[in-house]
KOLMARSE-575088 format. One record per atom (N, C-alpha, C, O): residue number from 1; residue in three letters; atom name; x, y, z. Coordinates in nm, 3 decimals. Atoms other than C-alpha are relative to their C-alpha. Example, Ala and Ser with C-alpha at 12.3 -4.5 7.8 and 13.67 -1.06 7.14 Angstrom:
REM KOLMARSE-575088
  pos  code  site       c1       c2       c3
    1   ALA     N    0.089   -0.119    0.000
    1   ALA    CA    1.230   -0.450    0.780
    1   ALA     C    0.090    0.120    0.000
    1   ALA     O    0.194    0.118    0.066
    2   SER     N   -0.082   -0.119   -0.006
    2   SER    CA    1.367   -0.106    0.714
    2   SER     C   -0.077    0.109    0.073
    2   SER     O   -0.026    0.220    0.090
REM end
This chain:
REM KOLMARSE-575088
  pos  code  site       c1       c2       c3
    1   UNK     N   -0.067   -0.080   -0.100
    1   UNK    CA   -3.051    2.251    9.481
    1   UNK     C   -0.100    0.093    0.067
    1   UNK     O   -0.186    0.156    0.006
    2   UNK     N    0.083   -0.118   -0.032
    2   UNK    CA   -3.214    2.467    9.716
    2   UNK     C    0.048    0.151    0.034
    2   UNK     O    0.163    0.195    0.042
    3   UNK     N   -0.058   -0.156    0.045
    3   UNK    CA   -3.243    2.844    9.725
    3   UNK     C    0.027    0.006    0.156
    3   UNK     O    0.001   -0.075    0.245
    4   UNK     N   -0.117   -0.018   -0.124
    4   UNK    CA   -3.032    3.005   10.007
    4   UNK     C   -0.092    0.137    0.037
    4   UNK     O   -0.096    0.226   -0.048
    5   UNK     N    0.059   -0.102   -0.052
    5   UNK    CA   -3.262    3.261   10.235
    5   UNK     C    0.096    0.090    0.062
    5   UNK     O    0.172    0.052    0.151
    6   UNK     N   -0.061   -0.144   -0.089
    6   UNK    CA   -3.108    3.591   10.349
    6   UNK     C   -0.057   -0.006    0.181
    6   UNK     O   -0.170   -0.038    0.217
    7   UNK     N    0.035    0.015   -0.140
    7   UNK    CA   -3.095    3.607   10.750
    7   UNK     C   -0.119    0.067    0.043
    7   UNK     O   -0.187    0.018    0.133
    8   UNK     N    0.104   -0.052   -0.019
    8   UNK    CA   -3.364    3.889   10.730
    8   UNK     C   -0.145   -0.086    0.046
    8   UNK     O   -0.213   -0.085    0.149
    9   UNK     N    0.138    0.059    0.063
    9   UNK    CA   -3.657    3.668   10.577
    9   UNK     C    0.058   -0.138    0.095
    9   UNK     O   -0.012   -0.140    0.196
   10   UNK     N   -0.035    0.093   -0.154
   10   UNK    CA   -3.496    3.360   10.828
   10   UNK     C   -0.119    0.062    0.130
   10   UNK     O   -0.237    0.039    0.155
   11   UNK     N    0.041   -0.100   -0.126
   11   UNK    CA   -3.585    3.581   11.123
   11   UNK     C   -0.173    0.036   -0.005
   11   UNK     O   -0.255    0.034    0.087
   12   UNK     N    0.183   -0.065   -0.009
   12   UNK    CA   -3.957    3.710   11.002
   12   UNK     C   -0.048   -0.132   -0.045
   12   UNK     O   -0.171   -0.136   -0.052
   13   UNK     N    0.136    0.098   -0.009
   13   UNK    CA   -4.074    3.353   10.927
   13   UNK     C    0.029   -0.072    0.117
   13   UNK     O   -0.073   -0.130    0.155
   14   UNK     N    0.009   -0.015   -0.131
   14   UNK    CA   -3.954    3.275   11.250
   14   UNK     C   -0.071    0.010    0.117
   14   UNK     O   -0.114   -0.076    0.194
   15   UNK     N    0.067   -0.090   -0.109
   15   UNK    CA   -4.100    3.540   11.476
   15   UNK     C   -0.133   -0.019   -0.077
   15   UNK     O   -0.219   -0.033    0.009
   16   UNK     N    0.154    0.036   -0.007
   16   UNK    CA   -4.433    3.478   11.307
   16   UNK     C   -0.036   -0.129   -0.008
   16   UNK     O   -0.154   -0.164   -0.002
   17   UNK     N    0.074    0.163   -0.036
   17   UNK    CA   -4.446    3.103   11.319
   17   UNK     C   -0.046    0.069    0.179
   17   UNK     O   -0.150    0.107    0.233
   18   UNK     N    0.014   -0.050   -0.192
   18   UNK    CA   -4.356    3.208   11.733
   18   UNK     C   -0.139    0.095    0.025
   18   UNK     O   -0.231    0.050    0.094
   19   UNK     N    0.140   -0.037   -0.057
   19   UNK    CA   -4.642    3.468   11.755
   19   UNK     C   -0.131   -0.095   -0.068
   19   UNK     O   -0.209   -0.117    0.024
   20   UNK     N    0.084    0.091    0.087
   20   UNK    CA   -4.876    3.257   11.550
   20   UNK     C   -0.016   -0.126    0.118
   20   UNK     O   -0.123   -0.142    0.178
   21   UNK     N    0.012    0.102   -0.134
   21   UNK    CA   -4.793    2.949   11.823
   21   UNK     C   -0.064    0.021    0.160
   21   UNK     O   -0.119   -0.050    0.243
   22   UNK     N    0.038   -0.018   -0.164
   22   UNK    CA   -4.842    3.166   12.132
   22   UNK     C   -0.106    0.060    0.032
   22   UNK     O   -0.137    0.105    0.142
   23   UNK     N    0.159   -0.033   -0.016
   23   UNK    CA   -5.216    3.261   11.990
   23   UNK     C   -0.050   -0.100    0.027
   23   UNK     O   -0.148   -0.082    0.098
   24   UNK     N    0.070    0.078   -0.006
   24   UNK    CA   -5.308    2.936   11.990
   24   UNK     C    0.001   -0.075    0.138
   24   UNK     O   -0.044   -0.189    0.128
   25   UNK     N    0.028    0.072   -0.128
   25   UNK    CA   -5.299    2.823   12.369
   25   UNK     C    0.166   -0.086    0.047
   25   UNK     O    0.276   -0.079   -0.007
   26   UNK     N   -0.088    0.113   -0.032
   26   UNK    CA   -5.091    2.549   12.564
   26   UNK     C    0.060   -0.077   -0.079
   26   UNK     O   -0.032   -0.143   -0.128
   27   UNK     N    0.000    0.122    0.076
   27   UNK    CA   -4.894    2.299   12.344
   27   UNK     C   -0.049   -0.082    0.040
   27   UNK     O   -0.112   -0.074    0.146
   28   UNK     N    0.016    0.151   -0.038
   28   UNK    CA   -4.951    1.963   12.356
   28   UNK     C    0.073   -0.079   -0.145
   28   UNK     O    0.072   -0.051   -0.265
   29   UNK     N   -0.036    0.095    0.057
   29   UNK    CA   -4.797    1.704   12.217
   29   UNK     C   -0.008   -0.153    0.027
   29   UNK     O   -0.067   -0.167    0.134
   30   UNK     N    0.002    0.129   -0.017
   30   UNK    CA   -4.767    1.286   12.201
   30   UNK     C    0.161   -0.076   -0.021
   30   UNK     O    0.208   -0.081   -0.135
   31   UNK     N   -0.114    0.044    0.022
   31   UNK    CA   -4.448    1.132   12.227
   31   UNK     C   -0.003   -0.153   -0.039
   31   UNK     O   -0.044   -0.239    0.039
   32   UNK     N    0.050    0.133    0.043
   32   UNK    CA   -4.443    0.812   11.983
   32   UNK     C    0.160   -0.049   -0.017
   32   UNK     O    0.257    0.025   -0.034
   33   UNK     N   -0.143    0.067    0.040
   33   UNK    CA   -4.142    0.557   11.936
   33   UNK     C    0.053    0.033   -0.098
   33   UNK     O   -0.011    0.030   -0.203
   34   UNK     N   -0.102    0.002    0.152
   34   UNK    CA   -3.864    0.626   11.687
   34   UNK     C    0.108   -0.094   -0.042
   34   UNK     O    0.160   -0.152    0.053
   35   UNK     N   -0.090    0.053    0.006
   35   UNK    CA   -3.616    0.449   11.514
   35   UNK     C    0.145    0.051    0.025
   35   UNK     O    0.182    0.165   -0.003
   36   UNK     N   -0.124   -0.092   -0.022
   36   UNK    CA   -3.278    0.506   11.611
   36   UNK     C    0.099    0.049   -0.151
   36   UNK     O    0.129   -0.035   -0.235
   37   UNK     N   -0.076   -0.066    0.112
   37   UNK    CA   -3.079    0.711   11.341
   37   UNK     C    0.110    0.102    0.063
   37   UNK     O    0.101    0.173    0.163
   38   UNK     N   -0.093   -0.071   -0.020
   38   UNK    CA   -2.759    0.866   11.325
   38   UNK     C   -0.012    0.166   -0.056
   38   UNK     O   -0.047    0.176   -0.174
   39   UNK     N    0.025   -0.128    0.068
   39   UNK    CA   -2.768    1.290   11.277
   39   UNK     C    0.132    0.019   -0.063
   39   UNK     O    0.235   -0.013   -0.003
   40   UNK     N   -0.077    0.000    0.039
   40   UNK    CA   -2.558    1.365   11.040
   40   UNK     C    0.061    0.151   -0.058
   40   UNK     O    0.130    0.177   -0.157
   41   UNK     N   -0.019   -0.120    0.038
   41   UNK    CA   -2.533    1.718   11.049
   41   UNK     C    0.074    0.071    0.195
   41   UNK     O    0.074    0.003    0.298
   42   UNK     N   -0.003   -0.093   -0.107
   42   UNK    CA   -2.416    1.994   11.340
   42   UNK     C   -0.084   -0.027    0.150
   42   UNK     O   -0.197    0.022    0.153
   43   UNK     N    0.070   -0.046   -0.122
   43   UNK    CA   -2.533    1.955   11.710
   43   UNK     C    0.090    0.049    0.114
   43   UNK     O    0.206    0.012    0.126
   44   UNK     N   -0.035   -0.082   -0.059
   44   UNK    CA   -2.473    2.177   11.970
   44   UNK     C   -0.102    0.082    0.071
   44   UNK     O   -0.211    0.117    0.025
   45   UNK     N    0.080   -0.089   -0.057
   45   UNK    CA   -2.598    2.379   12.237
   45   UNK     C   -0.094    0.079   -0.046
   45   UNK     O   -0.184    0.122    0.026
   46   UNK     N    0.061   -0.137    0.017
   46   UNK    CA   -2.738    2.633   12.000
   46   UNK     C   -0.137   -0.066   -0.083
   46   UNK     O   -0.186   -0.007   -0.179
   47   UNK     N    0.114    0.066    0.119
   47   UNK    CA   -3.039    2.378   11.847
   47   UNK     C   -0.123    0.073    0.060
   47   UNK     O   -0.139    0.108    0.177
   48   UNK     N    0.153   -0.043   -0.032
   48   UNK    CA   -3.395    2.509   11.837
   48   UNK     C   -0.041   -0.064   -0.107
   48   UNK     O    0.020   -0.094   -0.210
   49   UNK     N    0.115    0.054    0.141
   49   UNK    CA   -3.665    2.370   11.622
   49   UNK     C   -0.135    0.041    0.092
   49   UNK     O   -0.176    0.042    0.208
   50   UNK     N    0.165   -0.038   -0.034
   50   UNK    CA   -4.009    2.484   11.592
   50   UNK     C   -0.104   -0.041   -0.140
   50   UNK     O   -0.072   -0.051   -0.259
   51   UNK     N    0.117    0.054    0.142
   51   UNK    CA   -4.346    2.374   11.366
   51   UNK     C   -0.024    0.159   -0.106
   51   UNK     O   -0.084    0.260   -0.069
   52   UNK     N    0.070   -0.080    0.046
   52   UNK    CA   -4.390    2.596   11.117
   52   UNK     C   -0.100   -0.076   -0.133
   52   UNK     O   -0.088   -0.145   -0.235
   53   UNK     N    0.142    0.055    0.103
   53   UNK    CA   -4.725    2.526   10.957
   53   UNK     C   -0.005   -0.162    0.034
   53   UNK     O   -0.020   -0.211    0.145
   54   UNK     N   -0.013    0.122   -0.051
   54   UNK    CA   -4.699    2.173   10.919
   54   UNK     C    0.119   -0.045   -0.024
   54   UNK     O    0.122   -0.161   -0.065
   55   UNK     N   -0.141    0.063    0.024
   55   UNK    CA   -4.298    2.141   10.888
   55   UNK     C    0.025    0.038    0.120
   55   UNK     O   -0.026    0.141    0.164
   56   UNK     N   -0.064    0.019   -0.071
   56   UNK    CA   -4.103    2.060   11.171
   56   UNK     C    0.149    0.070   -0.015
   56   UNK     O    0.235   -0.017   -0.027
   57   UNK     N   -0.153   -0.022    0.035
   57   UNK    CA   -3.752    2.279   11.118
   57   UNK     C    0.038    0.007    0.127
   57   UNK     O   -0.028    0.026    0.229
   58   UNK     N   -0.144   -0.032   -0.070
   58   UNK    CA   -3.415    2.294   11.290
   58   UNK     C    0.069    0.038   -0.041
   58   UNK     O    0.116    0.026   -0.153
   59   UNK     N   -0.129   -0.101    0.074
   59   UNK    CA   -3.173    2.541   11.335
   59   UNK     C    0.135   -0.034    0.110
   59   UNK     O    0.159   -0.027    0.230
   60   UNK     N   -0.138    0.097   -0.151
   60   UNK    CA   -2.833    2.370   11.475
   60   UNK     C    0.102    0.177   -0.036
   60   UNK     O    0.075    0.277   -0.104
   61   UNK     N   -0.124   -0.056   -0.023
   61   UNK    CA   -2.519    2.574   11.526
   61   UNK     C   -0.047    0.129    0.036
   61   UNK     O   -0.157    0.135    0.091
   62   UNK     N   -0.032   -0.117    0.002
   62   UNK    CA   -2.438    2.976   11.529
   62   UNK     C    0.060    0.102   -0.133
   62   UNK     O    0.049    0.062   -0.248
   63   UNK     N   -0.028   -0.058    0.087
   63   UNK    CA   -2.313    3.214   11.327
   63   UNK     C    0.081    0.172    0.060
   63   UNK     O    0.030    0.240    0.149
   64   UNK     N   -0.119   -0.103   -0.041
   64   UNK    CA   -2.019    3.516   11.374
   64   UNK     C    0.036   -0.047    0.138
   64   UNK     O    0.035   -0.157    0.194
   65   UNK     N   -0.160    0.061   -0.095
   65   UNK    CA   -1.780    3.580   11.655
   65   UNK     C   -0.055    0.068    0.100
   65   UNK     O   -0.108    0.179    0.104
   66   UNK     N    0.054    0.052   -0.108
   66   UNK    CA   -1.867    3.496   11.962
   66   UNK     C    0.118    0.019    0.112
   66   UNK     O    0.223   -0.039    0.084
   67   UNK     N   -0.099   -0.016   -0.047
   67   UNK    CA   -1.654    3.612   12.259
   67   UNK     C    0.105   -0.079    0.084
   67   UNK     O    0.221   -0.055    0.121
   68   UNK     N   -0.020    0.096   -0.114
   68   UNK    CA   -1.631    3.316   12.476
   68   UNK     C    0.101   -0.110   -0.148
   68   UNK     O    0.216   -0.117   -0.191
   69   UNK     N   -0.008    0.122    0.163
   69   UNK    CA   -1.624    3.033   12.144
   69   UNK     C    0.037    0.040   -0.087
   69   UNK     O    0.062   -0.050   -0.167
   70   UNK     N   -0.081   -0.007    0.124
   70   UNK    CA   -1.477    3.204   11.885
   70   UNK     C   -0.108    0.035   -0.122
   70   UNK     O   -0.230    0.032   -0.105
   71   UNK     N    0.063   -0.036    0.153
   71   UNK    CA   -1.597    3.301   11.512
   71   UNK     C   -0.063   -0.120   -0.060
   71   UNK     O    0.018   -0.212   -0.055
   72   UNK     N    0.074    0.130    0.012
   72   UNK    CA   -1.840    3.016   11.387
   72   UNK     C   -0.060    0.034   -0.114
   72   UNK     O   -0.093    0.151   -0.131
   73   UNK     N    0.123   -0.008    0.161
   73   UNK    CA   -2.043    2.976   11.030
   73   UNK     C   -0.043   -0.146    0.007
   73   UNK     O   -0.034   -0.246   -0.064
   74   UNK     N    0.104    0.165    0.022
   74   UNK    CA   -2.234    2.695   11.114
   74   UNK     C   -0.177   -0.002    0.044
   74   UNK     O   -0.248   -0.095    0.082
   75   UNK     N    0.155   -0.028   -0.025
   75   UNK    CA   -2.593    2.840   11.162
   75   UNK     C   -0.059   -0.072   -0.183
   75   UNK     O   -0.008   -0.062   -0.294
   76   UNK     N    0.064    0.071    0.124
   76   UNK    CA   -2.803    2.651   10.890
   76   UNK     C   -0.121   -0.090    0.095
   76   UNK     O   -0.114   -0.155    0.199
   77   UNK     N    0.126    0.110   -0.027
   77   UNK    CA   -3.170    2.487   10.909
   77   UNK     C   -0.061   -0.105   -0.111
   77   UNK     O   -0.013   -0.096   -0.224
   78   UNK     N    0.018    0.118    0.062
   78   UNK    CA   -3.333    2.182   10.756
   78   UNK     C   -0.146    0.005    0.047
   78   UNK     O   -0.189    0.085    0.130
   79   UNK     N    0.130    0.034   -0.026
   79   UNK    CA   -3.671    2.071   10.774
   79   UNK     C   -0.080   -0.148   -0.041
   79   UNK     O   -0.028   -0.230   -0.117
   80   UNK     N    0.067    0.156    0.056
   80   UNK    CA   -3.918    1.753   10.723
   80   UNK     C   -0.132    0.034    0.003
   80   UNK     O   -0.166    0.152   -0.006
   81   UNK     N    0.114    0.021   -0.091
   81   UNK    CA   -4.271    1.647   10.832
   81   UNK     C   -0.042   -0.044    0.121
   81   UNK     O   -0.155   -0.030    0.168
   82   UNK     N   -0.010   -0.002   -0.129
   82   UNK    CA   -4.148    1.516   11.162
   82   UNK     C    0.102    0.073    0.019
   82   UNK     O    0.158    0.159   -0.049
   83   UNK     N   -0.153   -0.042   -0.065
   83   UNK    CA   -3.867    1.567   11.392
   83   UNK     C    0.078   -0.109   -0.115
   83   UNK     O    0.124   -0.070   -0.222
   84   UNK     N   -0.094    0.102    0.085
   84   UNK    CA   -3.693    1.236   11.232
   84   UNK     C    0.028    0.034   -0.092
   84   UNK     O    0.146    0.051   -0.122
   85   UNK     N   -0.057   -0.065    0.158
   85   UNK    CA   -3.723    1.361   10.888
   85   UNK     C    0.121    0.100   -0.007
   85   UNK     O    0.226    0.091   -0.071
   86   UNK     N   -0.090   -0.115   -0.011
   86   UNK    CA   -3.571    1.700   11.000
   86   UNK     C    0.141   -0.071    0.065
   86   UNK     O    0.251   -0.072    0.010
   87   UNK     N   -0.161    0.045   -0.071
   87   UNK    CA   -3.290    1.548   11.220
   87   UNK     C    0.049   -0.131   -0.092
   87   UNK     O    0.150   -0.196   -0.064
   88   UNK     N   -0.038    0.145    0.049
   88   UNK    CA   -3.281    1.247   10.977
   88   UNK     C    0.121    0.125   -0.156
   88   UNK     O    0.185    0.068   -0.244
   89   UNK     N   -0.050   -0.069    0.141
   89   UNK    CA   -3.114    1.537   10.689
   89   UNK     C    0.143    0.000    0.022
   89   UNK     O    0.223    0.036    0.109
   90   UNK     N   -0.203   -0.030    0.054
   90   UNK    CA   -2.767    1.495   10.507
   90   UNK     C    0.052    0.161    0.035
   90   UNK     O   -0.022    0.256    0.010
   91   UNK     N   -0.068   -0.085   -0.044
   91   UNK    CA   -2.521    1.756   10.643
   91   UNK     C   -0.051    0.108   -0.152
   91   UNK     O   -0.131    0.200   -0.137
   92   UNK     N    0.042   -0.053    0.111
   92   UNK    CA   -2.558    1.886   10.255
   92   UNK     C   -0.135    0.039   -0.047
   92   UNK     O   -0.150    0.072   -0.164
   93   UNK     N    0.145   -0.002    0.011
   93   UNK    CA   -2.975    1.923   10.310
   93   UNK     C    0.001    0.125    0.038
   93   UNK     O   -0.064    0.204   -0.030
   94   UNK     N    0.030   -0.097   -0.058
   94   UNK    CA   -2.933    2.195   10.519
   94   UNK     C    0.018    0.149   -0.070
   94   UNK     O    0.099    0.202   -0.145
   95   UNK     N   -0.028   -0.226    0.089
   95   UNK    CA   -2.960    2.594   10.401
   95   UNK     C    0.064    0.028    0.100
   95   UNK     O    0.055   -0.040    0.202
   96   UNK     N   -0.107   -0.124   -0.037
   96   UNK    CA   -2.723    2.835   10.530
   96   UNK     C   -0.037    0.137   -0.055
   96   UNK     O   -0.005    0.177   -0.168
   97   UNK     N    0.071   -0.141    0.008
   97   UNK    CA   -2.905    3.185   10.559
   97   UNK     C    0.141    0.056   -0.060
   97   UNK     O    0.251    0.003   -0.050
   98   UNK     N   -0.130   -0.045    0.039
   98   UNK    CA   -2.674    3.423   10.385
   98   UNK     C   -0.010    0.101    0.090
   98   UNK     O   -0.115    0.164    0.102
   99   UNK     N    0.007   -0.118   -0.112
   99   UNK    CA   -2.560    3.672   10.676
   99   UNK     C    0.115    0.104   -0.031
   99   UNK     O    0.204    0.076   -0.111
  100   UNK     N   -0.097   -0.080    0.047
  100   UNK    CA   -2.353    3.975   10.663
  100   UNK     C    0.141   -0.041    0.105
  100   UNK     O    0.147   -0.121    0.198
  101   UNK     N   -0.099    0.067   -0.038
  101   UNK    CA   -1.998    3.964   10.745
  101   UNK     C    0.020    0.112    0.162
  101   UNK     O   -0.015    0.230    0.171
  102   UNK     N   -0.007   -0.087   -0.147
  102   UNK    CA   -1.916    4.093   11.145
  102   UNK     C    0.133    0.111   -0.048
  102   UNK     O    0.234    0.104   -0.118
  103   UNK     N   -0.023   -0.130    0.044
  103   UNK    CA   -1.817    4.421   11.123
  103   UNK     C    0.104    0.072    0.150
  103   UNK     O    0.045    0.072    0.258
  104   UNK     N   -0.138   -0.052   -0.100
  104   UNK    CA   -1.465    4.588   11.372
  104   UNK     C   -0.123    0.145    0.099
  104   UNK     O   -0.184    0.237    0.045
  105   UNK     N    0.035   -0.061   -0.154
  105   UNK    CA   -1.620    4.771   11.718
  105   UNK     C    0.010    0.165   -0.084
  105   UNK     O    0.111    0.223   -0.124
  106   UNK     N    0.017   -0.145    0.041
  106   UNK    CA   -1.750    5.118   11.587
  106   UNK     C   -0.073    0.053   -0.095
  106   UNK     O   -0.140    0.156   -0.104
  107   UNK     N    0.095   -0.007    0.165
  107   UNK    CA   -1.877    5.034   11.215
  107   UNK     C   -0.116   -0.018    0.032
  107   UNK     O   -0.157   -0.063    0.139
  108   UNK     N    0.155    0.076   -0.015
  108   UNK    CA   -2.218    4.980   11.158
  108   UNK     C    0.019   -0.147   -0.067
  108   UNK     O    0.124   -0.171   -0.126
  109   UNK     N   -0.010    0.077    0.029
  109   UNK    CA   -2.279    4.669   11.072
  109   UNK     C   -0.003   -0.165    0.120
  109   UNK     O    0.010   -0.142    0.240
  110   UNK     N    0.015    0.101   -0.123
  110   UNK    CA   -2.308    4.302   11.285
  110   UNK     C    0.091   -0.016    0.071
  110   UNK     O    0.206   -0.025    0.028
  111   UNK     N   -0.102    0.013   -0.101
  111   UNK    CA   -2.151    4.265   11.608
  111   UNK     C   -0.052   -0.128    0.072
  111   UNK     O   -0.171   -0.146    0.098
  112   UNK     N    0.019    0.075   -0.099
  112   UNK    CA   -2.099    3.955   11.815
  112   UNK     C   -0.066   -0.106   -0.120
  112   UNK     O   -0.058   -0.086   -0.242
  113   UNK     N    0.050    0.141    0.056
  113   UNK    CA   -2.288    3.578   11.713
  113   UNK     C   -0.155    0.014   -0.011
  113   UNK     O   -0.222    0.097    0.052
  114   UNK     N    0.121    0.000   -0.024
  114   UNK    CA   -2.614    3.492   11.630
  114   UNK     C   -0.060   -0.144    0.007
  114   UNK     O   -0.014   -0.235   -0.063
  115   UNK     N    0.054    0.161    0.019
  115   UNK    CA   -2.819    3.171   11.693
  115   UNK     C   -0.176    0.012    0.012
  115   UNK     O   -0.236    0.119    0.019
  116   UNK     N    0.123    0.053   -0.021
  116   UNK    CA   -3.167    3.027   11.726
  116   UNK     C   -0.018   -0.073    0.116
  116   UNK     O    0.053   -0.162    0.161
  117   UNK     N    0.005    0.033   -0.137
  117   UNK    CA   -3.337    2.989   12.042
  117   UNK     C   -0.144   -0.081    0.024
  117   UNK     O   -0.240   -0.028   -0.033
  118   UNK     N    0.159    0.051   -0.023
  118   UNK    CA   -3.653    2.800   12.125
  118   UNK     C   -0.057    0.016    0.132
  118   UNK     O   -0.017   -0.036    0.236
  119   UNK     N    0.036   -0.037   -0.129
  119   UNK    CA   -3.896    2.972   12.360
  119   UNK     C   -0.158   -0.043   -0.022
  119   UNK     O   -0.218   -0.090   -0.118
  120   UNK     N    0.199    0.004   -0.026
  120   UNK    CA   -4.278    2.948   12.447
  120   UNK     C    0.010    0.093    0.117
  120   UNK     O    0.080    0.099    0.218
  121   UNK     N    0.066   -0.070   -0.086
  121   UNK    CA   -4.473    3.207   12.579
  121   UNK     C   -0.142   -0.034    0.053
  121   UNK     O   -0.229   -0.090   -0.014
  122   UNK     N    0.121    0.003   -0.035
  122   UNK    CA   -4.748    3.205   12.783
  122   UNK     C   -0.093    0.122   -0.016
  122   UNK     O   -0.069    0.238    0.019
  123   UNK     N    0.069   -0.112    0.039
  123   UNK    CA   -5.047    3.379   12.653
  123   UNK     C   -0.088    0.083    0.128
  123   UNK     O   -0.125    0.200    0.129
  124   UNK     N    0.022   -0.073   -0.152
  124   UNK    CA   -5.170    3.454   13.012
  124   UNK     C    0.098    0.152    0.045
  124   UNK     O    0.037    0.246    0.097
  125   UNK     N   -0.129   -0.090   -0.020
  125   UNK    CA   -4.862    3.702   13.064
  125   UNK     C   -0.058    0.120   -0.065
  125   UNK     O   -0.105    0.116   -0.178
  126   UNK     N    0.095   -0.145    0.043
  126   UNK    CA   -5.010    4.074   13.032
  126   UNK     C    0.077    0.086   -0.136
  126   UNK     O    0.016    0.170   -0.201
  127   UNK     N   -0.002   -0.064    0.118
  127   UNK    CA   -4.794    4.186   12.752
  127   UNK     C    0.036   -0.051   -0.128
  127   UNK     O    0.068   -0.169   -0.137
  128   UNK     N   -0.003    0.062    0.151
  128   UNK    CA   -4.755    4.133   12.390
  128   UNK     C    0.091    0.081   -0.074
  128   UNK     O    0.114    0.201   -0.063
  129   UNK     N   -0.111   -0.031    0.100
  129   UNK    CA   -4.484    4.126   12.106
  129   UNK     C   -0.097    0.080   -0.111
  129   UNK     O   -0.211    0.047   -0.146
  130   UNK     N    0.063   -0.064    0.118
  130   UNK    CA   -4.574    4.373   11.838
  130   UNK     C    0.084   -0.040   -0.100
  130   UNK     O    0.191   -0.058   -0.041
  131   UNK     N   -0.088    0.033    0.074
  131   UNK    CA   -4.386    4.274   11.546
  131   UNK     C   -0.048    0.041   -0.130
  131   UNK     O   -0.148   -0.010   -0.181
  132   UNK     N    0.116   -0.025    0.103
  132   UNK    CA   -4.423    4.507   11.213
  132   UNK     C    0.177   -0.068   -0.094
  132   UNK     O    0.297   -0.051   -0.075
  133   UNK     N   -0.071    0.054    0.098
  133   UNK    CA   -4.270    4.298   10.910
  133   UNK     C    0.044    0.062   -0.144
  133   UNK     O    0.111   -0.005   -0.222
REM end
């Protein structure tokens, strides 16, 4: 079984794969043939995947309540050594960050949904993310 990450520690290996990617220049990549396979997990608007190190993860769905879509618990990521591996994972492969529960207009506590987004920056662009962990 695998262990179940808190949304915190989600989030900071994250944001430092992302700054870590946008030291190293332009991507590049090679696009090679795949076999076709069925995913057998969550897709939806809210997919991102990014390399961290040398794993390929994805993060499908969302997570809390969302004003448009409604209340959702389907944020969870998976991983491989490609994409295929990662998108090739049983619905039951995937982790599910443990997040806190959304909290009534006033409390402290989480408001609104959260998801995973996939961006690239350009390191040309004059300013920079500070990010203390």
């Amino acid at each position: 079984m695998r262990p179940r990450l808190d949304c915190l520690m989600v989030a900071k290996i994250f944001l430092v794969s992302l700054l870590f990617s946008c030291q190293q220049g332009t991507p590049s990549f090679t696009l090679s043939p795949a076999e076709k396979y069925s995913f057998t997990s969550m897709v939806d608007c809210n997919m991102a995947e990014a390399w961290v190190g040398d794993t390929f993860r994805i993060f499908p769905g969302k997570y809390g309540e969302d004003p448009l879509w409604g209340n959702a618990h389907d944020l969870k990521f998976a991983d491989g050594r490609n994409a295929n591996e990662a998108f090739g994972r049983n619905a039951n492969e995937f982790i599910e960050p443990v997040m806190p529960l959304n909290t009534k207009p006033g409390t402290p506590g989480l408001h609104g949904a959260v998801w995973f987004e996939t961006i690239y920056q350009d390191i040309s662009v004059a300013f920079r993310i500070h990010l203390v962990l």
